[in-house]
C-alpha positions as CSV (number, residue, x, y, z in Angstrom):
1,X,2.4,1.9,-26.4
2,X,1.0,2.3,-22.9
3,X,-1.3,0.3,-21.1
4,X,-5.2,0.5,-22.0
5,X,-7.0,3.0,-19.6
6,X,-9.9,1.7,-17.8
7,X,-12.9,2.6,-19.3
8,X,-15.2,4.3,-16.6
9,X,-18.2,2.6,-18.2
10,X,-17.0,-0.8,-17.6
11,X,-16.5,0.4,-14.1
12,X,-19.6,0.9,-13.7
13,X,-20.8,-1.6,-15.5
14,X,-19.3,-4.0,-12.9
15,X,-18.9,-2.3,-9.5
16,X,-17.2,-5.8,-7.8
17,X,-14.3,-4.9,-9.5
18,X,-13.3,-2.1,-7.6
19,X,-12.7,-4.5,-4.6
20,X,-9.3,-5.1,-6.7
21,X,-8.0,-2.1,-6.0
22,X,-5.9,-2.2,-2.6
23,X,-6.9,1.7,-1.7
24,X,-10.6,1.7,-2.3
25,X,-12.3,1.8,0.9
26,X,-14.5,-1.1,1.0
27,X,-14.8,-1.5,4.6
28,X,-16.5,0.0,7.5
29,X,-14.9,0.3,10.7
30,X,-16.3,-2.7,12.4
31,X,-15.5,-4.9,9.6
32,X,-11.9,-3.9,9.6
33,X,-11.5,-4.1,13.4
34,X,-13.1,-8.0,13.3
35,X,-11.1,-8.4,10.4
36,X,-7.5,-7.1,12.6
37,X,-8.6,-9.1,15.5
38,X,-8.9,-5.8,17.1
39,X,-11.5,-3.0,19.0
40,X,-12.6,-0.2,16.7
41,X,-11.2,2.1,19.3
42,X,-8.0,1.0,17.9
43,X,-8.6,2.1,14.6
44,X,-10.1,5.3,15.9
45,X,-7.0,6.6,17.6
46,X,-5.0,5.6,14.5
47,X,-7.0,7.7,12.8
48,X,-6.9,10.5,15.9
49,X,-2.9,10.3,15.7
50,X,-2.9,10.4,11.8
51,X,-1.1,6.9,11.4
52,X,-4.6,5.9,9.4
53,X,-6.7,8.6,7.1
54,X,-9.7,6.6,6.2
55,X,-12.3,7.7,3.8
56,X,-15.1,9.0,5.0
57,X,-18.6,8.3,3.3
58,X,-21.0,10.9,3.0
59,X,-22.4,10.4,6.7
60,X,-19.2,10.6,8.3
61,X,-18.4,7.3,8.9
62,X,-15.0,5.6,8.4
63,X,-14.1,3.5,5.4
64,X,-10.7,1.5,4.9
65,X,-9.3,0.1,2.5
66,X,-7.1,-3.1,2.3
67,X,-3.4,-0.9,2.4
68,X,-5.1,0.4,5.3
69,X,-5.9,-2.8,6.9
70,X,-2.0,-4.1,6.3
71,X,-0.8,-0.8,8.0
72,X,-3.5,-0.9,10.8
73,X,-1.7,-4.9,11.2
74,X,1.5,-3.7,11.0
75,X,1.3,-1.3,13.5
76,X,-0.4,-3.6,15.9
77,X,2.4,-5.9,15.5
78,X,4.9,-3.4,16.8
79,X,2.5,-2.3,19.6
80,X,2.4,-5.4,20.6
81,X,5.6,-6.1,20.7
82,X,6.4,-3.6,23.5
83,X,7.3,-0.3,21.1
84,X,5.1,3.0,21.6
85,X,2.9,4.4,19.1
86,X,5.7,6.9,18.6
87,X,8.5,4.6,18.2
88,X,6.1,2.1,16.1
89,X,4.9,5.0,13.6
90,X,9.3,5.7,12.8
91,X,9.8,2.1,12.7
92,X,7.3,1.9,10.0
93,X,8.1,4.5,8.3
94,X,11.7,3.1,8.1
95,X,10.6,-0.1,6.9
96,X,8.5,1.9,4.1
97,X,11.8,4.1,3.4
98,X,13.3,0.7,3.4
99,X,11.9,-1.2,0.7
100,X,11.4,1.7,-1.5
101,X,14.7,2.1,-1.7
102,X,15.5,-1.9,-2.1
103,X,12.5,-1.3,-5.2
104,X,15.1,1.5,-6.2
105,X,18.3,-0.7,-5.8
106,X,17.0,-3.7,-8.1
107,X,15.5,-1.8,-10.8
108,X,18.8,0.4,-11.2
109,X,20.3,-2.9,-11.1
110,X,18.3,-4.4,-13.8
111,X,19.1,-1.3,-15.7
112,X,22.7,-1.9,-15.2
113,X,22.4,-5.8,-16.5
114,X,20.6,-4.2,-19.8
115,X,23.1,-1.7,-20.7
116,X,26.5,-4.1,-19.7
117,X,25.1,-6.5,-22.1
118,X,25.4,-3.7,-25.0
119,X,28.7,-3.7,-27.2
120,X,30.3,-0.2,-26.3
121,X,29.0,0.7,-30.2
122,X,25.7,0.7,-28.7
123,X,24.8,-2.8,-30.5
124,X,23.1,-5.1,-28.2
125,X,25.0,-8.5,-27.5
126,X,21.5,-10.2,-27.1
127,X,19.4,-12.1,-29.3
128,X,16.1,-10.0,-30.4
């Protein structure tokens, strides 16, 4: 069985809820730059080198969302640490590669525990 769809009404019906979501873009620039502890000009060349893609509302202006924020914070930590916005935007991208593939690593892993604990008859040794 898969998991219930969200019901667009009940969306709707309670608009707070979307805040939940880590990619809807719930804040304006200048929230999200005294959030970061930083100028909006920072998040504007993020945006103008393509590290960021915020939404855009209908009058143009930039909207971010909270995966946004954590990359925005990420890759002020690395510019602050000495490396160029270059050199920041690989190691990121690294560190992304990275834990994906750790993700990929323990769930093939957990597969493997699953199937070693079946009898090679294809009986399961574990209680139901």
């Amino acid at each position: 069985m898969s998991a219930p769809e969200k019901d667009p009404a009940s969306t709707a019906a309670d608009p707070v809820s979307r805040l939940d979501d880590p990619d809807y873009p719930a804040l304006t620039m200048s929230q999200a730059a005294e959030l970061l502890g930083v100028q909006a000009a920072f998040l504007r060349s993020l945006d103008t080198t393509g590290v960021l893609q915020p939404h855009r509302s209908p009058g143009g202006h930039r909207r971010y969302s909270r995966e946004q924020l954590g990359r925005a914070a990420r890759m002020r930590g690395l510019l602050d640490d000495g490396h160029s916005l270059a050199s920041a935007e690989t190691i990121m991208e690294l560190q992304d590669e990275l834990a994906s593939a750790r993700a990929d690593a323990e769930h093939l892993r957990s597969d493997v525990d699953r199937l070693s604990s079946d009898d090679p008859d294809g009986t399961s040794t574990r209680k139901p």
